[in-house]
DRENDO-1510 file (C-alpha; in Angstrom, 1 decimal, always signed):
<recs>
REC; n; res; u; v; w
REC; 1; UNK; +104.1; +75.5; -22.9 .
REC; 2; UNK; +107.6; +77.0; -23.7 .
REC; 3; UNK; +106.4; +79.4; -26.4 .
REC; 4; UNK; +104.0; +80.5; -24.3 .
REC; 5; UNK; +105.7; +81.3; -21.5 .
REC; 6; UNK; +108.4; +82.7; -23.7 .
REC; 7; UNK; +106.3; +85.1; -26.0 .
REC; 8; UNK; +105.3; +86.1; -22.2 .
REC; 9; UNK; +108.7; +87.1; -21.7 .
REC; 10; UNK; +109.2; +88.7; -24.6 .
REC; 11; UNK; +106.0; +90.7; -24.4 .
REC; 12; UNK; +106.6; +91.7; -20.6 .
REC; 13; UNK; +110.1; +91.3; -19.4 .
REC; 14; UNK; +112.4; +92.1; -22.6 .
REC; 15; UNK; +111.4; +95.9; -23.2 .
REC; 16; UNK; +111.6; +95.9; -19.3 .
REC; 17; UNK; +115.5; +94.3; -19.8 .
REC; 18; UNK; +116.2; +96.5; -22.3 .
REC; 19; UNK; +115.8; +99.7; -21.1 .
REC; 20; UNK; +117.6; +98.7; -18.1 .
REC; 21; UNK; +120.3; +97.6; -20.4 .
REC; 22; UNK; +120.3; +100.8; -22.1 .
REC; 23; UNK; +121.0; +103.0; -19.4 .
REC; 24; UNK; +124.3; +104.3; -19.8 .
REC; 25; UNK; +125.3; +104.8; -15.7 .
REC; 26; UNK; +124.0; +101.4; -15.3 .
REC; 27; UNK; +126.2; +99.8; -18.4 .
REC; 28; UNK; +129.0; +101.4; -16.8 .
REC; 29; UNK; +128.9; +99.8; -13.5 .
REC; 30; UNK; +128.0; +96.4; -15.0 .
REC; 31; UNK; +131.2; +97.0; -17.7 .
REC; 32; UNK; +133.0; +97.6; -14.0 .
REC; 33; UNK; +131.8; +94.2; -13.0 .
REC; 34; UNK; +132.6; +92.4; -16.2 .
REC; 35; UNK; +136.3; +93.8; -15.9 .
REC; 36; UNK; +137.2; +93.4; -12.5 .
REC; 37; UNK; +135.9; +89.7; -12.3 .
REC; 38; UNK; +139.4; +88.2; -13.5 .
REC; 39; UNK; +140.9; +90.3; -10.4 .
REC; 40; UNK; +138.4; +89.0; -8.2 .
REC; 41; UNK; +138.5; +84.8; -9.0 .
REC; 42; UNK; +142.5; +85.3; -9.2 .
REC; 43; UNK; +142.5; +86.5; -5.5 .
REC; 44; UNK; +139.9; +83.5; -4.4 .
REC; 45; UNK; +141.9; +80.6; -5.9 .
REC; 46; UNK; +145.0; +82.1; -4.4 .
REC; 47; UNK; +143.1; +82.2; -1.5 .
REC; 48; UNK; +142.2; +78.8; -1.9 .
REC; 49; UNK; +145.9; +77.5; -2.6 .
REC; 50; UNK; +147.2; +79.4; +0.6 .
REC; 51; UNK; +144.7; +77.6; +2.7 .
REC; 52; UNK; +146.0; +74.3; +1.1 .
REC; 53; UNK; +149.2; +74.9; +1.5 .
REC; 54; UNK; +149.5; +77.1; +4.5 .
REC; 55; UNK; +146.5; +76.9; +7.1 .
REC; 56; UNK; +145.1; +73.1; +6.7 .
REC; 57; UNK; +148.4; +71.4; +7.3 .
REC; 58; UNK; +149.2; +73.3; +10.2 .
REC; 59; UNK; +145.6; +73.1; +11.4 .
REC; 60; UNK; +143.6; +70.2; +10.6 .
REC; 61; UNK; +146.5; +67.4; +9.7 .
REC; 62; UNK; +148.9; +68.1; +12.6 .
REC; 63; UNK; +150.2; +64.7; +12.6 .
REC; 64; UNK; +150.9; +64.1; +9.1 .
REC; 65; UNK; +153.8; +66.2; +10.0 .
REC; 66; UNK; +153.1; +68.1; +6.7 .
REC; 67; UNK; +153.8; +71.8; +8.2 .
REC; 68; UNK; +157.8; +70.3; +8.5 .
REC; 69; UNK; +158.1; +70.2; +4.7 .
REC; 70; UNK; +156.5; +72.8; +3.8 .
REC; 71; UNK; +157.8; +75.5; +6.3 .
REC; 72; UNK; +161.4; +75.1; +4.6 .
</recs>
C-alpha cells in the first residue's frame, strides 16, 4: 500500500511540487519566510516570558502576593 500510494505521488504531485518550487518570485518569498522565522519565535517566547512574569501574577494569582517581588 505505501509504494503505491507513493509512486502516486511521485507520478502526480512531485512535477506539480516542483515547478512550484522552481519559480523564482515564489523561492524568494518562501527564502523570506525561512529567514524571518528566528525573528518571529524570539518575539513569541518573549511574549510568553512577559506574560509569566508580568500579566499572570498580577492577574490570575493575586493572593500569592507574587506582583510584590517582582514589581521591585
Amino acid at each position: 500500500m505505501p509504494d503505491k500510494f507513493t509512486s502516486w505521488m511521485e507520478e502526480h504531485f512531485v512535477p506539480a511540487a516542483a515547478k512550484i518550487g522552481s519559480n523564482k518570485f515564489l523561492a524568494a518569498i518562501r527564502d523570506a519566510f525561512i529567514a524571518i522565522m528566528p525573528i518571529t519565535m524570539t518575539g513569541a517566547i518573549a511574549t510568553l516570558f512577559n506574560v509569566f512574569v508580568r500579566d499572570l501574577p498580577t492577574s490570575y494569582l493575586p493572593d500569592l502576593h507574587i506582583a510584590d517581588y517582582c514589581s521591585g
